[in-house]
N, C-alpha and C positions, 0 to 999 in steps of 0.2 A: 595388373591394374587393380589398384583399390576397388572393395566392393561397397555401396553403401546398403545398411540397414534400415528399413521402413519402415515406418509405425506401422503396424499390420491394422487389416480390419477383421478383428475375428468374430464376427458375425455381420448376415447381410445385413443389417442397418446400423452396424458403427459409422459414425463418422469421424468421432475423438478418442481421446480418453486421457488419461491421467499416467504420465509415467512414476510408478508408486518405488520402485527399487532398480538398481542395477545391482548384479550378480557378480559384474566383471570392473576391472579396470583397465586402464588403457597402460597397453602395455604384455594384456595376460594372453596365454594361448587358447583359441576356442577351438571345439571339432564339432562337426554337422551333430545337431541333437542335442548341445549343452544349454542348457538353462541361463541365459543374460542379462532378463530381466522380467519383471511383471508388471501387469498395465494393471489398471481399474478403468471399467466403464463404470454405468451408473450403476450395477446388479450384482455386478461379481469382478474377483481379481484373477487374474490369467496369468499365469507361468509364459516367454515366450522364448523358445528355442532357439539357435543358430541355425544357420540351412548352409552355412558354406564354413569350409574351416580356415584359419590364418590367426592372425596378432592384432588384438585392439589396437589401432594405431587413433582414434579419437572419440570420445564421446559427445557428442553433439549435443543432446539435451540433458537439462540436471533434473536427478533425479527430486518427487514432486512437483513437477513440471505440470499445469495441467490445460486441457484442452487441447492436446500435441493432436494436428489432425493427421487421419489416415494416410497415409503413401505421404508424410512426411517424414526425411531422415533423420535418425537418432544419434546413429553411429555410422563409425567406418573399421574396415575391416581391410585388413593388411595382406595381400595373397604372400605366399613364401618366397624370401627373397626381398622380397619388395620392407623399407626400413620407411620413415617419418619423411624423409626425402621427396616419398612418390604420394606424398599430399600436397603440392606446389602446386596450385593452378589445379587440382580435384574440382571438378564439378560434382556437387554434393546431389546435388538435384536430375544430373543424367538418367540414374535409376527410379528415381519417381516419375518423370517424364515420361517412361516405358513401362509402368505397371501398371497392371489392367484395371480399367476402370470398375467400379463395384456396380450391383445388379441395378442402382435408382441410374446410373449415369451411362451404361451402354446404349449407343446411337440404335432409335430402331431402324427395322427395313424402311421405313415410310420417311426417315430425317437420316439421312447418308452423314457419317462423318468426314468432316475436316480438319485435311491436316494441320490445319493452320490455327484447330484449337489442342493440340496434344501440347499444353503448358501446364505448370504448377498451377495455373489459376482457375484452369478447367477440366482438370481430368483428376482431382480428387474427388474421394467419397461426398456427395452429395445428400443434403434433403430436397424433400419435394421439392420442383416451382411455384414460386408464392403464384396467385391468379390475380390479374387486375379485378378492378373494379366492374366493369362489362364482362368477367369471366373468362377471358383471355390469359392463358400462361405466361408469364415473365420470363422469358428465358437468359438465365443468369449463372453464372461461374458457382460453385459452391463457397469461394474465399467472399468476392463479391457479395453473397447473400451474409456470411458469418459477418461483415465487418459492419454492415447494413443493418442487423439485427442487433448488434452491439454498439451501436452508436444509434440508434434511433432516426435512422433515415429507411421513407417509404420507399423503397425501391421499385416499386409497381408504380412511381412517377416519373423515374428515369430514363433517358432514352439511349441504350447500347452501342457502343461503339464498336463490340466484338462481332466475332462473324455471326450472319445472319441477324445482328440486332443484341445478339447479345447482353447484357451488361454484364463487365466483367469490374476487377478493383480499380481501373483509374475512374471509370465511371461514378462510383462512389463515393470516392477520396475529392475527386472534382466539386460534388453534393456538397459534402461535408467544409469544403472550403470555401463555397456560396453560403455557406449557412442555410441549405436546402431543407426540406421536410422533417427536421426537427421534432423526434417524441416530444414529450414531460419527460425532463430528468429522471423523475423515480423512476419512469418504465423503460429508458431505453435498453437498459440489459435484457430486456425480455424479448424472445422469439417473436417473428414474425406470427402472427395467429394466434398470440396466446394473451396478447395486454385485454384488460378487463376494457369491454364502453367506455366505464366511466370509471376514472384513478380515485379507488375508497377516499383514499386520503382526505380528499377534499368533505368528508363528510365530518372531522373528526380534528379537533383540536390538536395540536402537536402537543406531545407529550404523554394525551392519554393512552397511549398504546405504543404496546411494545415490539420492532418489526423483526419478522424472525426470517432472514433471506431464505430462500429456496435450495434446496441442494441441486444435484443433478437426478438421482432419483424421485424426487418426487418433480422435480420439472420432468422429465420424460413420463412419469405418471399423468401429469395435468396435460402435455401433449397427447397422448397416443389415446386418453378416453374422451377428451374434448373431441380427437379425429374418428373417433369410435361414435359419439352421439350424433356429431354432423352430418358422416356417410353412409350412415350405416342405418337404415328403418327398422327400429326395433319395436316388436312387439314379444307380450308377455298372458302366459297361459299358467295358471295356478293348479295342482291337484292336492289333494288330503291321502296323507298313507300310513295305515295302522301298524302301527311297530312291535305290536305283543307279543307276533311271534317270532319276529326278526329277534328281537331283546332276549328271547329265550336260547334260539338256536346260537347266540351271540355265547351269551352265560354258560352253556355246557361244551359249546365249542373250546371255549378259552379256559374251563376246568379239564379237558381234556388235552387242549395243545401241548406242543413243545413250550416249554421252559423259555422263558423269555419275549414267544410270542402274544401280544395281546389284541385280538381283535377288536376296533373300534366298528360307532356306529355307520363312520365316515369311509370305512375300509369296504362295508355290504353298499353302503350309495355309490363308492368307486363301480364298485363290480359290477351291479346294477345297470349302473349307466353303460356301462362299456358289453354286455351283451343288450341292452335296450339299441345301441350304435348298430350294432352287426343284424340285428331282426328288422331294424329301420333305419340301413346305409340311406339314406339318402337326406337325414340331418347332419352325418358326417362328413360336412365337404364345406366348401372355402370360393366365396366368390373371387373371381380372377376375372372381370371386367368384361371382358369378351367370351368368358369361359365359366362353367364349373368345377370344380378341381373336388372328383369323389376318391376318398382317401380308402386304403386297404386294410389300414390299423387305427383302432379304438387309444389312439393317443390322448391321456385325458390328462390334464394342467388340473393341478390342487392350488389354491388360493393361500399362502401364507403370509401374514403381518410378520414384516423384520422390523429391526428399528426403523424409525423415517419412510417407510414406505409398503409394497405389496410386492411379493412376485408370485409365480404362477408355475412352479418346475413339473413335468411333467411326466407321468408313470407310461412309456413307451408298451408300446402292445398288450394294455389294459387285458382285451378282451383276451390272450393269449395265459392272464394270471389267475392264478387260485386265491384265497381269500388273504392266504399266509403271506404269498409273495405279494400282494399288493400293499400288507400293510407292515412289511420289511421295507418295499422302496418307498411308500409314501415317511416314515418317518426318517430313513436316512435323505432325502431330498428334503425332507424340511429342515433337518441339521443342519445340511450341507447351506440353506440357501440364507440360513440366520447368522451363521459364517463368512458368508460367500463367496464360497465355494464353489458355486455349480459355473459347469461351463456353460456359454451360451446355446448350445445347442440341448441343454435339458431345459432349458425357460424360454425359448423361442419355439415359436411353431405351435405344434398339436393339432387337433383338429373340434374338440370342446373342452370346456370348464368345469370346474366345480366349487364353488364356493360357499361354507358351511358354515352361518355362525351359530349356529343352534349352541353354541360353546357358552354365550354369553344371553340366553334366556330371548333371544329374538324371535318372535313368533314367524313373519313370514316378512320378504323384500322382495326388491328388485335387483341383478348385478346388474352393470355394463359387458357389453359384450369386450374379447379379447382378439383383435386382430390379427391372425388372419381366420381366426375360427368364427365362425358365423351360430355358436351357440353357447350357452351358458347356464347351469343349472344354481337357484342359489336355495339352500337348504334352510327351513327353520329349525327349532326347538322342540323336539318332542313332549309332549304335555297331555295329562289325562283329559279328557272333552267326553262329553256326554254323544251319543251317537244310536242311533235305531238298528236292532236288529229282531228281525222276525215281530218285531211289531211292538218291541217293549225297548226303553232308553236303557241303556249299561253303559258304564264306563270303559275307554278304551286311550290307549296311548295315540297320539296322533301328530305326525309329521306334516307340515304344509311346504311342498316345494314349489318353484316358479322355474319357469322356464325361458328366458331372454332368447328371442328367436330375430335373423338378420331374413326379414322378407322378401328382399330379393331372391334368395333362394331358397326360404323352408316358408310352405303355407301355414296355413293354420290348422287347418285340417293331419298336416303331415306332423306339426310338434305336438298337436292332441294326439296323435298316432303312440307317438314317441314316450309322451308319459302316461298312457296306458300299461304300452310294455313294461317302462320302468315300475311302475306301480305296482303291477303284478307279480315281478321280481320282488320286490320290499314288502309285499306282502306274505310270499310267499317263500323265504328264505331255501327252502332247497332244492328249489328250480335254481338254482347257483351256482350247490352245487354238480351238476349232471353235468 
């Protein structure tokens, strides 16, 4: 029996992507493991393998295809024996129908599923449920919600025909043919949650400005920190930390290293942070709603500018590295992520930030936090400032960092804790290395 190939979701919050190449043609022999094609999401491009072997017998989306959603099929795949014949009457869609829903869309214990929504219109990768207006969930298909956000109908005014209330796509399509909750033209392409109050436009002469549409990274950028400012109670704690002798143990360090390696200033604030995590676990962890979720590794995300956007890859068991190997992975993750290159799982996740632009003469800010990590360190510019010691002003090099803290789980008292320890780390460069 023909197999069909799924758009895969390779990480939990795909819903789409872009099919960017095929590798094969229809016709060619595949075997478990060969490379057939690569997707693009918004961040990175993914290599994606066969899982079963046999004969392209069809490709179903052309390549540059984009928004191909999750657990829909691309291809088909010929078992042995089986010729062009045994696609007569294929249901392309049997195998999506039967692949597991991804982690936003599994039924919990408290909402039992039904069989009677296991369809292409319900059992794809989802985003959230928009809420109504009184704060009530919309409970809606993920096709449903895509075609509602692209056509510019409110779908939190609709009322479901699917089980339990549902709205699913005739719901929608039904709207749209009433001529129902109609955006402004300019903004229906834009997500639910993300159109401005009020469409600039209106302030501004046509002509004098020039509109530069959004891509997909920086639309998921303007998603995930807008969902970051709204749920997330963030507060922010400032310290000053003298760099004289970090700058120093830096300078003989790096006269002394291996060849090749250079340590930056950003390599000791890694380090820093990720034994400041393990002395004060309990900034290291991730609200989970009903839970805290305290992590075992000092997984710290570096902030890097690619073109059109930011990602955040992440230097895996921080606290487990020496100064070398932190600033071995920190530069090939930022290669890799100006390329993009990285798989999802080095830019998703972690457990804190670090964001540095001390690069470009910024004295001190604020970040946003990065979801699902509940802190964020953002670094200034190191700069000579006058400062007291023993009772007479000297000059001294001087670092202001901040610290973005999610309230709900780190006090204030606990992130003052936090950049203590750090401070004393960056003050003190060879408590580092011990």
């Amino acid at each position: 029996m023909p197999i069909s190939i799924l758009m895969p979701a390779l990480s939990p919050t795909m819903e789409e992507g872009t099919l960017a190449k095929w590798h094969v043609k229809e016709g060619d022999a595949v075997a478990s493991g060969d490379v057939i094609a690569e997707i693009e999401t918004d961040k990175a491009t993914m290599e994606v393998e066969a899982i079963d072997e046999g004969t392209v017998g069809k490709l179903l989306v052309a390549e540059g295809t984009e928004a191909v959603l999750v657990n829909t099929a691309i291809a088909i795949i010929l078992e042995e024996g089986e010729d062009a014949s045994a696609l007569d009457g294929f249901d392309v869609n049997a195998d999506a129908e039967s692949a597991p829903a991804s982690p936003e869309t599994t039924p919990s214990k408290a909402e039992p599923a039904s069989s009677t929504e296991a369809s292409p219109d319900t059992e794809k990768s989802s985003a959230p449920e928009p809420a109504r207006a009184t704060g009530e969930l919309v409970f809606s298909s993920p096709l449903a919600r895509r075609i509602a956000s692209q056509e510019g109908v409110d779908i939190a005014a609709l009322k479901g025909t699917g089980p339990r209330g549902r709205v699913v796509k005739k719901d929608v399509e039904a709207a749209l043919a009433s001529g129902q909750s109609k955006a402004p033209a300019a903004l229906q392409a834009i997500p639910t949650g993300q159109q401005p109050a009020v469409d600039p436009r209106v302030y501004f002469e046509e002509g004098s400005y020039d509109e530069v549409p959004l891509d997909k990274m920086r639309m998921t950028i303007a998603r995930r920190l807008t969902q970051s400012k709204q749920e997330i109670p963030h507060y922010y704690i400032s310290v000053d930390c003298e760099l004289d002798a970090l700058l120093q143990a830096r300078k003989d360090l790096n006269a002394q290293g291996d060849e090749g390696i250079k340590l930056s200033v950003n390599d000791f604030v890694v380090r820093a942070a990720a034994l400041a995590l393990k002395k004060v676990p309990d900034v290291n962890v991730s609200y989970a709603g009903n839970a805290v979720l305290k992590h075992h590794n000092a997984d710290i995300g570096i902030a890097v500018a690619i073109d059109g956007g930011l990602i955040t890859p992440i230097i895996s068991k921080a606290d487990e590295k020496g100064l070398a190997a932190i600033s071995t992975a920190a530069k090939d993750l930022a290669l890799r992520a100006r390329e993009r290159k990285l798989k999802p799982s080095e830019f998703e996740g972690g457990g804190f930030s670090i964001s540095n632009l001390g690069m470009f003469g910024v004295k001190n800010f604020t970040a946003v936090i990065n979801p699902p990590q509940s802190a964020i360190l953002a670094v200034g510019a190191g700069e000579m400032r006058p400062v007291i010691k023993d009772g007479e002003v000297t000059a001294a090099t001087v670092m202001t960092v901040t610290l973005s803290c999610d309230h709900r789980v780190i006090d204030g008292a606990l992130g003052a804790q936090f950049l203590q320890v750090f401070k004393r780390h960056i003050e003190l460069p060879t408590s580092m290395l011990m």
